[in-house]
N, C-alpha and C positions, 0 to 999 in steps of 0.2 A: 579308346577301346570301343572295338565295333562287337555288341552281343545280342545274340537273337536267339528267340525262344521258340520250340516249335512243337506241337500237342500230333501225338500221331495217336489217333481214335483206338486202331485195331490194331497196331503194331503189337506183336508177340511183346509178353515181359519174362516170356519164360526161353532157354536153349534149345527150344527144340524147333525150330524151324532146318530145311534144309540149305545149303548156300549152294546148290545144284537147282534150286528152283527160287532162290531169294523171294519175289515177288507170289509166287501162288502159295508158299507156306507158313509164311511169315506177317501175315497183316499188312503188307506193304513197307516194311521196314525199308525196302531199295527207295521209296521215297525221301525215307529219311538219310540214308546213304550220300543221296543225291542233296539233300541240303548244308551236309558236312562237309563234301567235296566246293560247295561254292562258299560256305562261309570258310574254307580254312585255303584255300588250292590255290595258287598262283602261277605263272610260267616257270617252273624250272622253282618255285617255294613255296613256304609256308606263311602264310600272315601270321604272325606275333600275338597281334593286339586284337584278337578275338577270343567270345567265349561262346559257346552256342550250349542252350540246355535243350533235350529232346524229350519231352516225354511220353512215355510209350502205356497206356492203358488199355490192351489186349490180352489176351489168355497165356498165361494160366493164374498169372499172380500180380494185379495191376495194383496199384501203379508202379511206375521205375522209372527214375530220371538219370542220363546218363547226361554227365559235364565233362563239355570238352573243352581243354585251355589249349590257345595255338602255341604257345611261347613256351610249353611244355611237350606237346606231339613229337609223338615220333612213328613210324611206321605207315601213316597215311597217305594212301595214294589213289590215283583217279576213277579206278574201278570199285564200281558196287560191291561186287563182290567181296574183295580183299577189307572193305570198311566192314559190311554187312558182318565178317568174320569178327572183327575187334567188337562192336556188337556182341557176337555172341560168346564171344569171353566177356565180358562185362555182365552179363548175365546169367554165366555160371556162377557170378558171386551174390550168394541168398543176403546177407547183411543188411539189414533197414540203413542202417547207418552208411554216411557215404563210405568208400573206398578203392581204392583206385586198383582200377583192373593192368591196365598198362599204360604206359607213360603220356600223362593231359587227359587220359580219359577213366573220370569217376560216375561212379553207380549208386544210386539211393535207393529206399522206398518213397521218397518223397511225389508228394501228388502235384496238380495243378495248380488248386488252390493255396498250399499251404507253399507253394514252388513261388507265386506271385507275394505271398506275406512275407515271404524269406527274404526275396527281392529287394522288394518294396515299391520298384519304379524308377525314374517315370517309364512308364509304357507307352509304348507307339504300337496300337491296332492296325494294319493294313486292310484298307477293306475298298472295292473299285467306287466306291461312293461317299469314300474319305475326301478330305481336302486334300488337292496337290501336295503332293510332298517340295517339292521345288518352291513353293508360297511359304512354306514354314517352317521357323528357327527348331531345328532338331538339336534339345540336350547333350552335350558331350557324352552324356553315360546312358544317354536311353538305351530302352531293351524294347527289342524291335518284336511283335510277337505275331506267327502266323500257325495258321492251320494246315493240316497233312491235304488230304484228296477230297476229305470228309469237311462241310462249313462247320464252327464250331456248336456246340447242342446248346438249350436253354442255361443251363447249368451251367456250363464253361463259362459262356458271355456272360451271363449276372455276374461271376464271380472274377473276369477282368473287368469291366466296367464299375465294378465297386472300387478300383482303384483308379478312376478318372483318366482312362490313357487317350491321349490323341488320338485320333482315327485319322487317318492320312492315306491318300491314293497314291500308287506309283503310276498310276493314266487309266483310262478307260475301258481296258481290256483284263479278262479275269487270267492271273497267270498262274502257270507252275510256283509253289514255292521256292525252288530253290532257282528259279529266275526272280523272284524278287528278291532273294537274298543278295543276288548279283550285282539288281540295280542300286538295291539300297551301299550295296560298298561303293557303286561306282560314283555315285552321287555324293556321299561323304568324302571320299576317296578327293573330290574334286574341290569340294568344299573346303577341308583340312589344306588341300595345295595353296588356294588363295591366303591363306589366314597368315 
């Protein structure tokens, strides 16, 4: 199981953004969009054995974590937009509690920190001043966790780093999220073939 976590700072938690502007009304949720397409998309499928948690702590009512299981999905396809949508059905539903808006994809009020106690771990930080990810034995079940556009605040980092995660580089270069999402499958992806 490949799962990654992703903290979107100013992503809307409310439905009102428009999907005619995704990016200017929304907090950037098409960032997040664009991490859902590389953690689940494949040529012509879907990967299975992914989970990706997003959470979004923007206006109007943060927190809200949306879980997405691959082995359940259904409807997801390569445009922002069309994801950005399933998004805001998920966020028509007020409920603290999780519940699934449409099929693989559930909704909480669940926050950041209490999203990592849930967890528990291990957690892998990506950060450009990590260790090589390529140098080191990555967990079968780690939970790979990156930030939206935004680094993450004081507050965030204390509260992953209280759970002792690896900090691990994908190279020298700072990149898009949902390009690390990318390489970290590719990398696994290649690792699981040998084994």
């Amino acid at each position: 199981m490949h799962r990654f976590l992703v903290l979107g700072h100013e992503a809307h938690t409310s439905p009102d953004f428009s999907l005619d502007d995704v990016p200017g009304t929304s907090g950037r949720i098409d960032v997040l969009a664009r991490c859902a397409a590389s953690a689940f998309l494949l040529s012509h499928g879907i990967r299975m054995d992914v989970e990706l948690y997003l959470v979004l702590c923007g206006p109007s009512r943060p927190p809200r974590t949306i879980r997405m299981v691959g082995a359940e999905l259904r409807h997801l396809n390569p445009d922002e937009r069309s994801t950005a949508a399933l998004f805001l059905r998920a966020l028509q539903i007020e409920s603290i509690a999780e519940s699934m808006s449409t099929p693989g994809i559930y909704v909480s009020g669940m926050g950041f920190a209490k999203l990592l106690e849930t967890l528990g771990g291990p957690f892998i930080l990506l950060k450009e001043d990590g260790e090589d990810m390529r140098n080191h034995r990555v967990p079968r079940d780690a939970i790979f966790v990156l930030s939206d556009h935004i680094d993450f605040n004081e507050e965030d980092e204390k509260a992953l780093m209280a759970h002792d995660p690896a900090v691990l580089s994908l190279g020298p270069r700072s990149l898009h999220s949902n390009q690390c999402i990318t390489i970290v499958h590719n990398e696994l992806d290649r690792r699981e073939a040998t084994v």
